[in-house]
N, C-alpha and C positions, 0 to 999 in steps of 0.2 A: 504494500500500500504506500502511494507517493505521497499523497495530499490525505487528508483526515479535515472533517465538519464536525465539529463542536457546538453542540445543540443546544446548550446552555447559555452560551456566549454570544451564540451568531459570525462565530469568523472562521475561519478555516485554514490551516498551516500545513507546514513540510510536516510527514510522519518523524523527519529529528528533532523537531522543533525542541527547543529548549525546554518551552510549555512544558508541563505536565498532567491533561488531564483527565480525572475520572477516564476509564473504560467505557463504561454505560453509556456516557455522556459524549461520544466519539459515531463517526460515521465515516465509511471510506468515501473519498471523492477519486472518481477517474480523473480528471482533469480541473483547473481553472476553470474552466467555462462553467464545467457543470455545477460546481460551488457559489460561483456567482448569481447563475439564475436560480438555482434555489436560495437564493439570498444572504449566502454566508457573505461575509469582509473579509478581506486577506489580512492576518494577523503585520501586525506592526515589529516583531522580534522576528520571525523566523524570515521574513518578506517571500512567499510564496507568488506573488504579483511577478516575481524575476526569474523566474521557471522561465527555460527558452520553451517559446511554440504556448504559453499559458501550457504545459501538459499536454497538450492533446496529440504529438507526438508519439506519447507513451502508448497509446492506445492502436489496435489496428482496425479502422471502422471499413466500409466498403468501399470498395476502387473510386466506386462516382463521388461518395460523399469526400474520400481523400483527397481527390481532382477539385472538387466544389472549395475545400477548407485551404486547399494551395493558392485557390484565387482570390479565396477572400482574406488570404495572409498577407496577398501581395496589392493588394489595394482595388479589388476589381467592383469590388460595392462603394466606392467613395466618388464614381462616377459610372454608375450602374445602377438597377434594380435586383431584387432576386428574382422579378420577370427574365431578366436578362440571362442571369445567372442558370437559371432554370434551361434555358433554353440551348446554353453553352454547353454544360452536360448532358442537353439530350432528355429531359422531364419536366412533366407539369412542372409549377410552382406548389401546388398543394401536396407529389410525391415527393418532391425536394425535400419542404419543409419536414413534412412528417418523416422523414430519413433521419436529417438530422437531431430530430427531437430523438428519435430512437440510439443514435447512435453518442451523440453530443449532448445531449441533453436541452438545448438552445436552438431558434432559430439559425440562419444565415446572419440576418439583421445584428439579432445580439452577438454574435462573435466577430462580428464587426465593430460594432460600439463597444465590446472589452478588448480587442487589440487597438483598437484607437485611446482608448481611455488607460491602457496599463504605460503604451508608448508614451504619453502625455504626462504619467506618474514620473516616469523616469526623465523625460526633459525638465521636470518640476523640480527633481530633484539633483538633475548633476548638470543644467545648463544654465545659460544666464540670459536665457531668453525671456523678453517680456512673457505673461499669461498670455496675454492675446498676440502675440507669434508663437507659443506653445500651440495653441487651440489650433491653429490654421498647419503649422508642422505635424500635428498627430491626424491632419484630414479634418479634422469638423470643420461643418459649415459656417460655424460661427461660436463665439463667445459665450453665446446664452448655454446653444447645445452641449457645450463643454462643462460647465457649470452642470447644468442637470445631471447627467453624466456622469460626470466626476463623484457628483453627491450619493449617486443610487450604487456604485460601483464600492464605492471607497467609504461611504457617510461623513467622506468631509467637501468643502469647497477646494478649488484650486489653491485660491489663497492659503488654504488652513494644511492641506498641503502642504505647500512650498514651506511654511512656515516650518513643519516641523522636520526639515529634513536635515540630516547629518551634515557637517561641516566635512566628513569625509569622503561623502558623497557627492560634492561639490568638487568640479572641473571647470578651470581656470581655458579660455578659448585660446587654441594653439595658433599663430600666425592668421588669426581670425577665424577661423574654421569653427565649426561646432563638432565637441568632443562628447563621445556615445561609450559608455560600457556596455560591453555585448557577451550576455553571461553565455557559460555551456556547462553540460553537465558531463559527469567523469572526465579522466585526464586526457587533454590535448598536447599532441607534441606540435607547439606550435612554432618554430623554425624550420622544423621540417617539411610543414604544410606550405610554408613561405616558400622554401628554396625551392620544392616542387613547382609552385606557380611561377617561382620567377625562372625554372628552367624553360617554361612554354608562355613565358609570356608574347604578347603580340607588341614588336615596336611601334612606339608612337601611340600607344592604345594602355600599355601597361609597362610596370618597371618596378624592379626590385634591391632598395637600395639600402646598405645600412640594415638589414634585417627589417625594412618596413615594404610592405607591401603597397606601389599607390594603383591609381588608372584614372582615366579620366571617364565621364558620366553623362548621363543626361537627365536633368531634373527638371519637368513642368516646363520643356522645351528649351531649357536654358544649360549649356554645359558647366562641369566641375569638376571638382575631382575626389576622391575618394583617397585616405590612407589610412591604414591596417597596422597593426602591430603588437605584440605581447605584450597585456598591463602586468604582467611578472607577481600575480598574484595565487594562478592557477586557476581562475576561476572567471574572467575574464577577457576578453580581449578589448582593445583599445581604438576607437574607429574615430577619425577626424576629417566632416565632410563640409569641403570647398565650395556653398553653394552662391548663387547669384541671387536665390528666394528661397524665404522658407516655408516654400508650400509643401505639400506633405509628402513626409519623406519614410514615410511605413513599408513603402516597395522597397526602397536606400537598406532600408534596415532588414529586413526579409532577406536580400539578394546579398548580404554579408552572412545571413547564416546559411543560405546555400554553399554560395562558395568556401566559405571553410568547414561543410560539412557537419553544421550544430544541428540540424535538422532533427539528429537522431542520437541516445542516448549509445553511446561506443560499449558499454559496457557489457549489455545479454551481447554482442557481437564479439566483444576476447572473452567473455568468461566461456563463449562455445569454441570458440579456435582455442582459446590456454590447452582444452584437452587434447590439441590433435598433436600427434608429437613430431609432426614436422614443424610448423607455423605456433606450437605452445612455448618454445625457450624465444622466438623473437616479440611475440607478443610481451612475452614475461621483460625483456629487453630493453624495449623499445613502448610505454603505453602510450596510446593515446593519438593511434595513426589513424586518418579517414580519409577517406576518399575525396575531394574535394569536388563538388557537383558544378553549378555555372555560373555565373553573376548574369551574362545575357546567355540565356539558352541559346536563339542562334547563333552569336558569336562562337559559341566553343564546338556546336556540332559540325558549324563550317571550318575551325581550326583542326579537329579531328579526319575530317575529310580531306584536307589539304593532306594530313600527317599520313597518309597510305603512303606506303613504302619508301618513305622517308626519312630521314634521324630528327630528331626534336626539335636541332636547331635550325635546321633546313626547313620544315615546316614552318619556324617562328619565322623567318627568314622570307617565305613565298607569300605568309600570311598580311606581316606588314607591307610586302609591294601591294598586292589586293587594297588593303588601308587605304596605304599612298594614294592610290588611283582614286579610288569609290569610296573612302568615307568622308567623311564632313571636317574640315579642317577647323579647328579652335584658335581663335583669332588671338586671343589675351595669351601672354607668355605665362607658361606655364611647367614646374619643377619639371628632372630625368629625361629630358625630352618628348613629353606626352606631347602629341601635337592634335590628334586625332578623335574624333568616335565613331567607331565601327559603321559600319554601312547597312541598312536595317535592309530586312530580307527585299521588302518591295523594291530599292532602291540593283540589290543583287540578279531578283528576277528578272530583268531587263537588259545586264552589262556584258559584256564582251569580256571573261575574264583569262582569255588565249593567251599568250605572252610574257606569264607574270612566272615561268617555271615551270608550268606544270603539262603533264600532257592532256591533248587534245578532250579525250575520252572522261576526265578528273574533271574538268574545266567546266563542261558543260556538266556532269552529272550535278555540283554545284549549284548551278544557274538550274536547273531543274528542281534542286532542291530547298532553291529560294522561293522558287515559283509554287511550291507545296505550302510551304512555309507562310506565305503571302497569301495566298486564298484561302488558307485553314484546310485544307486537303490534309497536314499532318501538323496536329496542335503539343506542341511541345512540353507546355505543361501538362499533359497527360498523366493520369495513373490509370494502369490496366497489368493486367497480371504478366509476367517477362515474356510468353510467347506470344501477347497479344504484339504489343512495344516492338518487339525485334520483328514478328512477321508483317508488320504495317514498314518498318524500315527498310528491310531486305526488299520490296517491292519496288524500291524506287528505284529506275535506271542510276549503277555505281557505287549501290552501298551494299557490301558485303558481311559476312558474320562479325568480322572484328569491328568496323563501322559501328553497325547496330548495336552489339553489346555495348562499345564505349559510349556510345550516346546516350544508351537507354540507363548505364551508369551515371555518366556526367555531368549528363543532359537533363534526363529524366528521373535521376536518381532513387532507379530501380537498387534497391539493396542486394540483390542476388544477382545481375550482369556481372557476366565475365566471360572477357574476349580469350579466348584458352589457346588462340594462334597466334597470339600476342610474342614476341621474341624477348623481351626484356621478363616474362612470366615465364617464359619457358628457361633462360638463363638461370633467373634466380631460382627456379624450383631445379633444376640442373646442382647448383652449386650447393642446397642445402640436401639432395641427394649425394653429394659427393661425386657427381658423374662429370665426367671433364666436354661433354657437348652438350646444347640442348635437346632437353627432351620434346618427344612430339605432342603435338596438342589435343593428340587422343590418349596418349600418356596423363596429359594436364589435365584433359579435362575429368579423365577419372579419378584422380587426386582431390579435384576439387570437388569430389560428388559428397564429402565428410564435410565440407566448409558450409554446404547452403544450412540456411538462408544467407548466410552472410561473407558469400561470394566477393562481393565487393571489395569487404572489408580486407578480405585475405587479399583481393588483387592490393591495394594501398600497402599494406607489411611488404609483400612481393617485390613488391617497385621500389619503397622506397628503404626497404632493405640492405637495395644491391650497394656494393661497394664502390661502385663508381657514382653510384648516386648520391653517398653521403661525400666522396671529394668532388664531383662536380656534378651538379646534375645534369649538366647540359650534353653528358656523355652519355647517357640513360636512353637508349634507341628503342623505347620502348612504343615509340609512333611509327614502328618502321615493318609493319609485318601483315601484311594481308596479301593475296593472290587476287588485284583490283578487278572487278568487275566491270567489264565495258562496258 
């Protein structure tokens, strides 16, 4: 049991909480959400309000409802309906809703207004943003609605809020930027999450300096930038975002816990690899390794695409001329050389991207794939079960098994994907065999049949395992292995 409601009191804590009380008087909560609309308060000692995902992570509800709660994490009801919403997974509004009650306990609506209202807690409490640019940064429409909001959620006002928040809680703005803690749960090795990204970073788009992660963005049409890095707390990380406004930035926040993987508790995923005695002494090792999924979903499935039989850096490499060419250039000087933001799929659909390195055949698959991509023909933020994800990919002219698994990992951060053709997985499971070549990937992939569900996870130890990975990553040729599909 994560969370616990105390019936006595009205408020509801982490099962560690310091609290202690009555048994009797105790009720399990699946999630945040579900505490809230039964009306518990988040206790003020234990802060269960900073659970990443409010909990509902923890939980495994049904594919569609999963798909529904991805969009409404990423801001998709803050200019939407749950008409809309409804329509996007493919259900009435009235199966929707009733789904969610079953599985969430809460509408759509309210898990909207409690990821808006917990993100607004936390700018209360570690920014120095007026109330009313809090209100407008966490999405509401306005001041009042914040205010209501705040009261039904929390039982105080904003004000009364801010008021009582921690002096340690409090973050001084870096080089004017607005500074975010961005909690996770079990151990993250986060340098090594860094130097992965910065071995694929895309030039001009992304850069890895100093042990900080940045890239640049697009917020409410206006670019900026984003930087990352360890608050050396274990419990934390450290987000400082470059904007031009502070309109709401709850997608800002969502798309840093995809890309570093917070999405999901790491831990039922090493306490089932600790036992496999291949993958259990580097788990033991090394904790707190994941997979890292996308900040822009097509951003990285077109950088994957590019990486067919290619080395890491050679892909970075083809990926920024692409940039060059097709994305949107950012006029204001800006740190590492970010110059750029990626080129959005409509813009792809259309381009000519021959010339840029790659062959013929890669080029267009591509531009085919933006054009999926662009009509909704293949919707990225998907949940469906892994052979759904991979046989909708594998359809598409050029994208073959290792494609599909890495995207529907990356991408769609399927927890079981795994490209088993992969050469950098065939390496490392080679080397922790003791076998001096790689093994083949019907070798792997019966290796891996002890790792599911949590495929993923073992492909991340795999990778970032290897010995050239930890002295350079950029020697890690682990984008370099598929038999391309024409």
């Amino acid at each position: 049991m994560r969370l616990q409601g105390v019936v006595t009191t009205g408020i509801y804590c982490r099962a560690d909480c310091g609290a202690r009380p009555k048994r009797e008087n105790v009720q399990p909560m699946p999630n945040a959400i579900t505490a809230l609309a039964a009306g518990f308060r988040p206790c003020l000692l234990c802060r269960p309000d900073r659970l990443p995902g409010l909990g509902l992570e923890l939980e495994q509800p049904a594919a569609e409802v999963a798909h529904a709660l991805r969009l409404v994490a990423e801001g998709f009801l803050d200019s939407a309906s749950t008409a809309q919403l409804a329509k996007r997974i493919g259900y009435s509004v009235r199966h929707l809703v009733r789904l969610f009650e079953q599985h969430v306990g809460a509408s759509p609506d309210f898990v909207a207004r409690a990821r808006r209202a917990h993100l607004a807690r936390r700018l209360l409490d570690e920014s120095s943003l007026t109330i009313t640019q809090v209100a407008f940064a966490a999405g509401f429409s306005s001041l009042r609605q914040m205010n209501r909001v705040m009261r039904t959620m929390f039982g105080f006002s904003p004000s009364q809020l801010r008021a009582k928040r921690a002096r340690a809680d409090r973050l001084d703005p870096l080089d004017g930027g607005l500074r975010l803690r961005i909690s996770y749960r079990g151990p993250l090795a986060v340098s090594r999450l860094i130097a992965y990204l910065g071995a694929r970073a895309i030039p001009g788009v992304e850069v890895v300096e100093n042990g900080r992660y940045r890239r640049t963005m697009n917020t409410c049409g206006h670019p900026g930038v984003l930087d990352v890095a360890d608050a050396g707390d274990g419990r934390h990380l450290e987000a400082t975002l470059h904007l031009a406004t502070f309109g709401s930035i709850i997608e800002q926040v969502e798309r840093i816990h995809a890309l570093f993987g917070l999405r999901r508790d790491s831990e039922q995923a090493e306490q089932h690899l600790d036992r496999d005695p291949l993958l259990g002494p580097l788990v033991r090792e090394q904790p707190g390794l994941r997979l890292p999924e996308a900040w822009d979903r097509f951003e990285t499935a077109v950088r994957i695409m590019v990486g067919q039989q290619v080395s890491v850096a050679g892909a970075s490499t083809i990926t920024g001329r692409l940039v060059e060419q097709f994305g949107k250039a950012v006029e204001a000087p800006l740190p590492g050389g970010l110059r750029f933001l990626f080129p959005s799929a409509a813009a792809l659909a259309t381009a000519d991207v021959c010339g840029l390195g790659m062959p013929r055949a890669r080029a267009e698959s591509i531009v085919r794939f933006a054009s999926a991509v662009a009509s909704g023909e293949i919707d990225l933020s998907r949940v469906a079960p892994l052979e759904d994800l991979v046989g909708a990919l594998e359809a598409l002219p050029g994208v073959g098994p290792w494609t599909a698994q890495l995207v529907a990992a990356r991408v769609m951060g399927h927890p079981d994907a795994f490209p088993a053709s992969d050469l950098g997985l065939r390496r490392s499971a080679a080397r922790l065999l003791e076998k001096s070549k790689p093994i083949s990937a019907a070798e792997l992939a019966k290796l891996a049949d002890a790792w599911r569900p949590h495929r993923a996870t073992a492909a991340a130890y795999l990778w970032m395992s290897e010995p050239s990975a930890r002295s350079d990553p950029r020697k890690n040729t682990h984008d370099a292995v598929e038999d391309h599909v024409p």
